[in-house]
C-alpha positions as CSV (number, residue, x, y, z in Angstrom):
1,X,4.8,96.7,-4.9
2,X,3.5,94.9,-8.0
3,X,3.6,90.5,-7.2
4,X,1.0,88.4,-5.5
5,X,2.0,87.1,-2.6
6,X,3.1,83.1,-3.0
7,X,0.3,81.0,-2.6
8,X,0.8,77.3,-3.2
9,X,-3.1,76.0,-2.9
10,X,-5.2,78.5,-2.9
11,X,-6.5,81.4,-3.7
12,X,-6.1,84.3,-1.4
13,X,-9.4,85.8,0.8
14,X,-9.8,88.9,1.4
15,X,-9.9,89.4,5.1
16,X,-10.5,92.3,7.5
17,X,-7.1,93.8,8.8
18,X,-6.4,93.5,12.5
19,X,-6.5,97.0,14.8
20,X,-3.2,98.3,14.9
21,X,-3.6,100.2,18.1
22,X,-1.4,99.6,21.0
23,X,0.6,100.2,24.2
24,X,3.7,98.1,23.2
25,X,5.8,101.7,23.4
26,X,5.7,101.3,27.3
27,X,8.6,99.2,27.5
28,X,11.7,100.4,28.5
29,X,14.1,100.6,25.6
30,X,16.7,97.1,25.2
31,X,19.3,96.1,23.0
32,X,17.1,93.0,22.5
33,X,16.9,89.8,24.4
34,X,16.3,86.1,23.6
35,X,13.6,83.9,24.1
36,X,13.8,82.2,27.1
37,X,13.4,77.9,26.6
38,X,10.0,76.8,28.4
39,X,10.9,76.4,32.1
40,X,9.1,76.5,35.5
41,X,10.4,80.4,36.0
42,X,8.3,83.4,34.7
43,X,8.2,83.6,30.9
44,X,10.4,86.2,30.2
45,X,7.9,88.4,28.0
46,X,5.0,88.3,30.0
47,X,3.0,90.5,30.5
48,X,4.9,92.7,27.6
49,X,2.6,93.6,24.5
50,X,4.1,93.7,20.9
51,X,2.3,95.5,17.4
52,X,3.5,94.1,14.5
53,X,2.2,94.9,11.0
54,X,2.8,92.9,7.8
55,X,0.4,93.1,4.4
56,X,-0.6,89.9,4.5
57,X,-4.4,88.8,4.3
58,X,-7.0,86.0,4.4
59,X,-4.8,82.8,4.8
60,X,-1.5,84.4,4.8
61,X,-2.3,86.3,7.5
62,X,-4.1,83.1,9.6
63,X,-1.0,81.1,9.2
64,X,0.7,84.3,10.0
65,X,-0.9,84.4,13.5
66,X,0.1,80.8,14.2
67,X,3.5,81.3,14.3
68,X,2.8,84.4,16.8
69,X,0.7,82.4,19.1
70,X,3.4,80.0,19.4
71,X,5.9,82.9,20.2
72,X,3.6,84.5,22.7
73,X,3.1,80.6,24.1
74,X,6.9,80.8,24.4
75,X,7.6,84.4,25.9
76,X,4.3,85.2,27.0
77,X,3.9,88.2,25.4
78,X,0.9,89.7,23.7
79,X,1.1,90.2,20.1
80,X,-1.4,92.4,17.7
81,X,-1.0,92.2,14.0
82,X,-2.3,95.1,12.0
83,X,-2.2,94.4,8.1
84,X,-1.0,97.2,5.8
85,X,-2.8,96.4,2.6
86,X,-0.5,96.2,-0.6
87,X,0.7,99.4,-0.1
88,X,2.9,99.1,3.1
89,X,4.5,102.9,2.7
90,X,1.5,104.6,2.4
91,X,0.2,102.4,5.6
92,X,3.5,103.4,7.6
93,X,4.6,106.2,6.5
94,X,2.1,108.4,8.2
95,X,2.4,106.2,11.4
96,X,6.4,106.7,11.5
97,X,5.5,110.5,10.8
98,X,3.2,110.6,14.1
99,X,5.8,108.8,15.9
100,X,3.4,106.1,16.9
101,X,5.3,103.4,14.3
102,X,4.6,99.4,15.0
103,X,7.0,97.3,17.4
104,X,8.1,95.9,14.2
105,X,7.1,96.0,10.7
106,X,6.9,93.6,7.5
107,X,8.3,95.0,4.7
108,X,7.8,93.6,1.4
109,X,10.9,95.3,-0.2
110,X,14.8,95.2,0.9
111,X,14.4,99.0,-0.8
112,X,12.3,100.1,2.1
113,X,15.0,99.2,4.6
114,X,17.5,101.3,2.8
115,X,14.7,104.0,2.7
116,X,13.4,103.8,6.2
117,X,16.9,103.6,7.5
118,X,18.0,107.0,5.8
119,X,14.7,108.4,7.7
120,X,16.3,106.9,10.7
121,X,12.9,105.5,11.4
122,X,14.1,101.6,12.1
123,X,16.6,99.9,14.8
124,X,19.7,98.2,14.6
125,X,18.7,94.3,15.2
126,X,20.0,93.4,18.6
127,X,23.3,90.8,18.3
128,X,21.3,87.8,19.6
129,X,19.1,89.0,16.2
130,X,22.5,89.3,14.3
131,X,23.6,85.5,16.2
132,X,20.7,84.0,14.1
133,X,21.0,85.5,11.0
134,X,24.9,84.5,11.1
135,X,23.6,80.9,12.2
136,X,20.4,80.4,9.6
137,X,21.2,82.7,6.4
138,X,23.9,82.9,4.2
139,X,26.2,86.8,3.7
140,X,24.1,87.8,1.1
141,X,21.0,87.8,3.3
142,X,22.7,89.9,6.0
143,X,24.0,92.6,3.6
144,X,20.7,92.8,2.0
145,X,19.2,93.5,5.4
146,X,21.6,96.4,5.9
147,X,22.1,99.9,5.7
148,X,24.8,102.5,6.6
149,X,27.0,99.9,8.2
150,X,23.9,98.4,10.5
151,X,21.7,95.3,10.2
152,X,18.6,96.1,10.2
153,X,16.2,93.8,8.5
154,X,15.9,90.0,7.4
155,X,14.4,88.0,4.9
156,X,11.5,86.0,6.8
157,X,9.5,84.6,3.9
158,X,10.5,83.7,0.0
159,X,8.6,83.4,-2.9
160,X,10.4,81.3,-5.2
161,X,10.8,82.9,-8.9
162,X,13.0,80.8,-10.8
163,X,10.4,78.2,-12.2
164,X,8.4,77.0,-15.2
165,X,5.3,75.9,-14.8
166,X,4.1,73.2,-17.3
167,X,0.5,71.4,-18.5
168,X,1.8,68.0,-18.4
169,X,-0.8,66.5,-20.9
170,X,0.3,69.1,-23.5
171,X,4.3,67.8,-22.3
172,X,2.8,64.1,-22.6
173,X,1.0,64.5,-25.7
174,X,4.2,66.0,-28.0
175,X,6.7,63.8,-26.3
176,X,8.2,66.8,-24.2
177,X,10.1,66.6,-21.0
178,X,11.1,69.0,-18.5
179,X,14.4,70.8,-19.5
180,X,17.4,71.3,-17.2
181,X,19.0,72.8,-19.3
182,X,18.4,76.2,-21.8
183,X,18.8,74.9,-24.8
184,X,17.0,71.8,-23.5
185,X,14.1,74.2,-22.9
186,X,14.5,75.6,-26.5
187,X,14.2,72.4,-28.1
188,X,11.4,71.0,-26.0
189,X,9.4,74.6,-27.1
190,X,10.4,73.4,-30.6
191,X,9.3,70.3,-29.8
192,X,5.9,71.6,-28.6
193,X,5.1,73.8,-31.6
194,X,5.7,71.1,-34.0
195,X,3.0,68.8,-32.4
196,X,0.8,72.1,-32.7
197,X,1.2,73.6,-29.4
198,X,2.1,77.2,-28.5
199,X,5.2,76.3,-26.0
200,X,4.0,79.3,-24.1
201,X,2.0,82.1,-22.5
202,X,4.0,84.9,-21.9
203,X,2.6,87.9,-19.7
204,X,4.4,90.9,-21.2
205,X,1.5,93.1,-20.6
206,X,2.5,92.5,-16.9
207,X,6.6,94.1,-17.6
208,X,7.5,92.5,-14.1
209,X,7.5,89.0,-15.5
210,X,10.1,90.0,-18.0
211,X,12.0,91.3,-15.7
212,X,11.8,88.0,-13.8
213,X,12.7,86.1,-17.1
214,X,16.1,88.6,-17.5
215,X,16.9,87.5,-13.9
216,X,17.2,83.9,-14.3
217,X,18.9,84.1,-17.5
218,X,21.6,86.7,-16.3
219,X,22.1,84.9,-13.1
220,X,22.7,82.1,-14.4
221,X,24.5,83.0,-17.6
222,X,26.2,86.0,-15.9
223,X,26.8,84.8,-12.2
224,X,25.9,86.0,-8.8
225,X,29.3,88.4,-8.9
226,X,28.5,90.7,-11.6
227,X,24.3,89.7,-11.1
228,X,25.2,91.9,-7.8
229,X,27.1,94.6,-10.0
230,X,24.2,95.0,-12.4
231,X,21.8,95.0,-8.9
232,X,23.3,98.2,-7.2
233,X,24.9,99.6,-11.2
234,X,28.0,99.2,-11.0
235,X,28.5,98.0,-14.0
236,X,26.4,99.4,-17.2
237,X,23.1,97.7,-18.7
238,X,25.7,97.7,-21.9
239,X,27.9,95.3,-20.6
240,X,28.5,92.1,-22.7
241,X,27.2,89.8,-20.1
242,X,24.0,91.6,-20.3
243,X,23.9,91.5,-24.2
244,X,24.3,87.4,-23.6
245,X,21.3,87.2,-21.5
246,X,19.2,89.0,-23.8
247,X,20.2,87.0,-26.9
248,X,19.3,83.9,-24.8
249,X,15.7,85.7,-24.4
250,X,15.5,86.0,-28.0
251,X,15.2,82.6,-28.7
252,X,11.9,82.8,-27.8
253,X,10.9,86.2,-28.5
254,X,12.3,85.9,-32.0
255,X,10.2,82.9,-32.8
256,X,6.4,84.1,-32.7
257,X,5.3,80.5,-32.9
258,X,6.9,80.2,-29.6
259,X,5.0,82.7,-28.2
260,X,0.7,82.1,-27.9
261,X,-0.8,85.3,-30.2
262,X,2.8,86.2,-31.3
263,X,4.3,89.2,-29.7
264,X,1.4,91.2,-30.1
265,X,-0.5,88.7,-28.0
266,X,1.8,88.5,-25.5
267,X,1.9,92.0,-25.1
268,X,-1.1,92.0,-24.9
269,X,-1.5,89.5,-21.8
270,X,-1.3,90.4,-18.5
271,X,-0.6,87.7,-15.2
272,X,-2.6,86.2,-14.2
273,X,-4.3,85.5,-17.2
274,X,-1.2,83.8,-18.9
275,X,-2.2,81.1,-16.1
276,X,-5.3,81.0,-17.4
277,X,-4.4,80.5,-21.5
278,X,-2.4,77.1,-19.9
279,X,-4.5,75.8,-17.5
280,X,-8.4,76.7,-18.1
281,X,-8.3,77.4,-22.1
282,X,-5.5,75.0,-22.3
283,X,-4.3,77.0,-25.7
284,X,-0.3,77.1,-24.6
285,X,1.7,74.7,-22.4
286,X,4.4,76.4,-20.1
287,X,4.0,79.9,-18.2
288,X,7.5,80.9,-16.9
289,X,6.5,82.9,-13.2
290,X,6.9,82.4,-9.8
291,X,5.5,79.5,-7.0
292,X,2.3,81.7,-6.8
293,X,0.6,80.8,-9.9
294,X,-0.7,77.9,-7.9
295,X,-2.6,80.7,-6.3
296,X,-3.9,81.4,-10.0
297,X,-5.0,78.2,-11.1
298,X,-8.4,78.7,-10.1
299,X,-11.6,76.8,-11.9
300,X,-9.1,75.1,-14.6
301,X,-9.1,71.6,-12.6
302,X,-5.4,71.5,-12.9
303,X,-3.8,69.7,-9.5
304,X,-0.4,70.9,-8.5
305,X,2.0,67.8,-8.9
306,X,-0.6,66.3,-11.6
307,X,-1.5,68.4,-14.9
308,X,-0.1,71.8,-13.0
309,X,3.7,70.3,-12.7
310,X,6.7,72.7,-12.8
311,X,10.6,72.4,-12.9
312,X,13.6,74.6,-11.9
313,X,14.5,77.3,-14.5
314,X,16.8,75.4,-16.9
315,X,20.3,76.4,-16.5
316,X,21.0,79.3,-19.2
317,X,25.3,79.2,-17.8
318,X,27.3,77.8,-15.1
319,X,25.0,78.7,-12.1
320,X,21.5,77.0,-11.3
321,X,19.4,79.9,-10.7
322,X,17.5,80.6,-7.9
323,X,16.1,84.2,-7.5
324,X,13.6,84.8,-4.7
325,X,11.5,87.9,-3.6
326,X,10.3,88.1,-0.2
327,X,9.3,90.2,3.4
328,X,11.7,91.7,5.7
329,X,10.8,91.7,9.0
330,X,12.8,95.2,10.9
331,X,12.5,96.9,14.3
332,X,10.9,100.3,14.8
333,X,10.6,100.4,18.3
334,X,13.8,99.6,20.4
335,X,12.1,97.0,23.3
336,X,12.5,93.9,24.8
337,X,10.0,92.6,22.4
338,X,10.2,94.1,19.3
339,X,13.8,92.4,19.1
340,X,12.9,89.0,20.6
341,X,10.0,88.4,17.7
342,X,12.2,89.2,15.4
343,X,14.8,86.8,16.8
344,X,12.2,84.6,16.6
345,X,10.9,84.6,13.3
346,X,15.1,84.6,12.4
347,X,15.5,81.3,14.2
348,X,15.4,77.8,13.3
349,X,12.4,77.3,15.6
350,X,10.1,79.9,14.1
351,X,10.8,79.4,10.5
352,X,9.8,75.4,11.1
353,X,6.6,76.5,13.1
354,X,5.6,78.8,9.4
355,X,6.6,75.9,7.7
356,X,4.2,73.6,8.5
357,X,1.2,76.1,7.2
358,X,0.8,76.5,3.3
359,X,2.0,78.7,1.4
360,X,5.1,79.4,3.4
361,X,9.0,79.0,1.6
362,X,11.6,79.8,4.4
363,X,15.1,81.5,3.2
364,X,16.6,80.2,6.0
365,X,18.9,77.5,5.4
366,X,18.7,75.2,8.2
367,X,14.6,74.8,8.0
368,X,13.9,71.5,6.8
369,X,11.9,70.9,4.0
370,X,10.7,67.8,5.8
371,X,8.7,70.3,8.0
372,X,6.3,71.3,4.3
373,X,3.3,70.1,3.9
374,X,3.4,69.1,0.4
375,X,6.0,67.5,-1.8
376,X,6.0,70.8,-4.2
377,X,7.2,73.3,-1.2
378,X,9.4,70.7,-0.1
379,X,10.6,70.6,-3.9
380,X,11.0,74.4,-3.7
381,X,12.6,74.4,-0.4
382,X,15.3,72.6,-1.2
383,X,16.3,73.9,-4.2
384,X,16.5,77.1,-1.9
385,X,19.5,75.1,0.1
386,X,20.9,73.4,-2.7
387,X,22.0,76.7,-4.0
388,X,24.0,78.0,-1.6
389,X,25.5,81.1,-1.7
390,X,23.9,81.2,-5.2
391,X,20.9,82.1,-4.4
392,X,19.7,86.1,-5.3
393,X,16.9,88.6,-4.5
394,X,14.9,89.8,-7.4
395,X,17.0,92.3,-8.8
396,X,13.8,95.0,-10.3
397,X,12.7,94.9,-6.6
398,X,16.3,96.3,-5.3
399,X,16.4,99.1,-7.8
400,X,15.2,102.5,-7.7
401,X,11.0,102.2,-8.3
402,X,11.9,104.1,-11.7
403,X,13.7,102.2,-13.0
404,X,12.5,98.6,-11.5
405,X,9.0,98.8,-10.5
406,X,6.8,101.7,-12.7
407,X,4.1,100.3,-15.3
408,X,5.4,101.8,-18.5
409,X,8.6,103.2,-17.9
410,X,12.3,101.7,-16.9
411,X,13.2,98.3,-16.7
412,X,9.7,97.2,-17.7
413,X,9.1,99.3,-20.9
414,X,12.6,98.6,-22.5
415,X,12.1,94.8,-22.2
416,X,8.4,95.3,-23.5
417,X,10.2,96.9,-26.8
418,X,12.9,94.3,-26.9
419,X,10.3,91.5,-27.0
420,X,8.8,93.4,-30.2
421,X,12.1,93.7,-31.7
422,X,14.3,91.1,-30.0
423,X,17.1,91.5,-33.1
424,X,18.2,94.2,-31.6
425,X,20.4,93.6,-28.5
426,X,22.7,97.0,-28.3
427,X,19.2,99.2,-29.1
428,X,17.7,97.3,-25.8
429,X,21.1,97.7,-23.5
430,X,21.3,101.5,-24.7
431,X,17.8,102.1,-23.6
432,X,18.0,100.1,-20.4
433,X,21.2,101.7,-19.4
434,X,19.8,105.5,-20.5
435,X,17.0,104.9,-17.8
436,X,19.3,102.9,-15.2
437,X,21.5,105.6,-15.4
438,X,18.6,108.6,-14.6
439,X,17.0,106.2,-11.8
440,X,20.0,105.6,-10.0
441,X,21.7,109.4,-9.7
């Protein structure tokens, strides 16, 4: 919808998308079957071809393909990818409509699975699909993935939101050290302005990163209980725990020496460029967002792990937050295949194949993060486990576009105007719960 894709590295290419013809309808429909282990007997796909369409491009999409040609080495089935660009229901939806829809599809919001489900355009996942999910992911992960009873989706691939990046000379030069705490990470920005330092480079322009900063705080100041109330609106935007979260937020909004250019400049700055004000102009020293500003680091010379270093976002409550967006991978053609690659990429075995390319973060619990490439992924992975039952999708992403995802309007507006006038809490809830309210009838 609106966030790069996580990148740990590098910069994305632009690549040319795969064709996404193909005769994988021809199969007889199958509740689903498992990969057969290696053995001397016939591979127990072969022969069979599968379509599957994702948006990925460039690397993501190269690392993408490894982990099928080790499923069709396994099954020996034949898989196509086709990419659908950034915009994956204006790709599908006129492919669903001609009844010619992909073996199984990539979607890079849970809100599509509630959506395509209603047009009863997707599958159930087969119960050897179900067996893995119940084995690898936590509940959470299962009822995200579900609709009208059925499961039919899961999380395949994270991008880990609940970070702050840092410019460790600027940290090294005012005495600053990572916070794990909030009001650890309020002092240290403190800290950082005395010694002449904007602490950071907000994004506002961009609303979604606010919306990412309101996640963390709530779920951690809130708690994933009522962080899943405010998610679906059960309770109101006026709640108490949401006026908490916001006077956390103005601790830095009401401090324009926290902010590089004030408000107004942060308003006026979109992402990536906040990345840029860190790293290249070095003018501010943190930039709170998601693993894939590594993709954004670009000419500035920073190194991941050396002057590019990040921590976990500092506890604001009780619970260490860990929010994560991500692709669901569902079934829109009932076959032997379609089923079995999903299974796959829901299993142990295929999330540890993805995880040895780069820019990869599994959800699934029981992928090691020995099997990373780098010491940052494996940093990220982990915190993944460590949190449990903790851990949350991005809530803007499971609401209503409206409200959650539109340039201007919702979610994204009323947080734009609380950052220009942060002393007023109830103003913000009133206008967040006035459009929650119109976006989720």
């Amino acid at each position: 919808m609106r966030k790069l894709p996580p990148i740990m590295v590098a910069c994305l290419a632009l690549a040319a998308a795969a064709a996404c013809g193909s005769d994988s309808g021809s199969e007889p429909a199958a509740s689903g079957s498992a990969p057969a282990a290696d053995s001397a007997a016939a591979k127990p796909l072969e022969g069979m071809k599968v379509e599957v369409a994702a948006k990925w491009t460039g690397d993501e999409q190269a690392n993408f393909e490894k982990v099928l040609k080790a499923f069709e080495e396994k099954t020996g089935a034949t898989v196509t990818y086709a990419s659908t660009g950034e915009d994956t229901g204006a790709y599908l939806g006129p492919r669903i409509q001609g009844g010619n829809p992909p073996d199984v599809a990539i979607l890079p919001q849970p809100g599509l699975v509630q959506q395509y489900a209603d047009e009863n355009a997707l599958k159930p996942l087969a119960p050897e699909v179900q067996a893995q999910i119940d084995q690898n992911y936590t509940p959470y992960w299962k009822e995200l993935g579900s609709a009208k009873g059925q499961v039919y989706g899961v999380l395949v691939k994270a991008a880990h939101k609940s970070l702050v990046w840092y410019r460790q000379s600027a940290f090294d030069d005012a005495g600053a050290q990572p916070a794990s705490t909030w009001d650890d990470l309020i002092k240290n920005a403190q800290t950082l302005s005395d010694s002449g330092v904007p602490p950071f480079a907000l994004c506002a322009a961009s609303g979604w990163t606010l919306t990412d900063l309101f996640e963390n705080v709530y779920l951690s100041t809130a708690g994933p209980e009522n962080y899943d109330k405010l998610a679906k609106h059960e309770i109101p935007w006026t709640d108490a725990t949401v006026a908490t979260a916001l006077e956390k937020m103005a601790q830095i909004f009401g401090k324009k020496e926290f902010m590089l250019g004030g408000s107004s400049g942060a308003l006026q700055t979109d992402f990536p460029t906040c990345v840029t004000q860190v790293y290249a102009q070095k003018k501010a020293a943190m930039v709170i967002e998601a693993d894939f500003v590594a993709a954004s680091l670009g000419q500035s010379g920073a190194k991941v792990g050396e002057e590019a270093n990040i921590m976990p976002f500092p506890k604001a409550g009780d619970t260490a937050p860990v929010v994560l967006g991500g692709d669901v991978a569902v079934v829109m053609k009932d076959n032997k295949g379609a089923q079995a690659l999903v299974e796959y990429l829901a299993s142990k075995e295929g999330g540890e194949v993805w995880a040895k390319q780069p820019g990869y973060l599994s959800p699934n619990r029981n992928v090691s993060p020995d099997n990373y490439p780098d010491d940052l992924t494996k940093q990220l992975a982990q915190t993944i486990i460590s949190a449990g039952e903790s851990v949350r999708y991005d809530m803007s992403d499971l609401a209503p576009s409206a409200f959650g995802g539109t340039d201007g309007k919702g979610e994204w507006k009323d947080l734009q105007d609380f950052l220009r006038n942060p002393s007023d809490v109830k103003g913000a809830q009133e206008k967040l719960e006035a459009d929650a309210a119109k976006a989720f009838k």
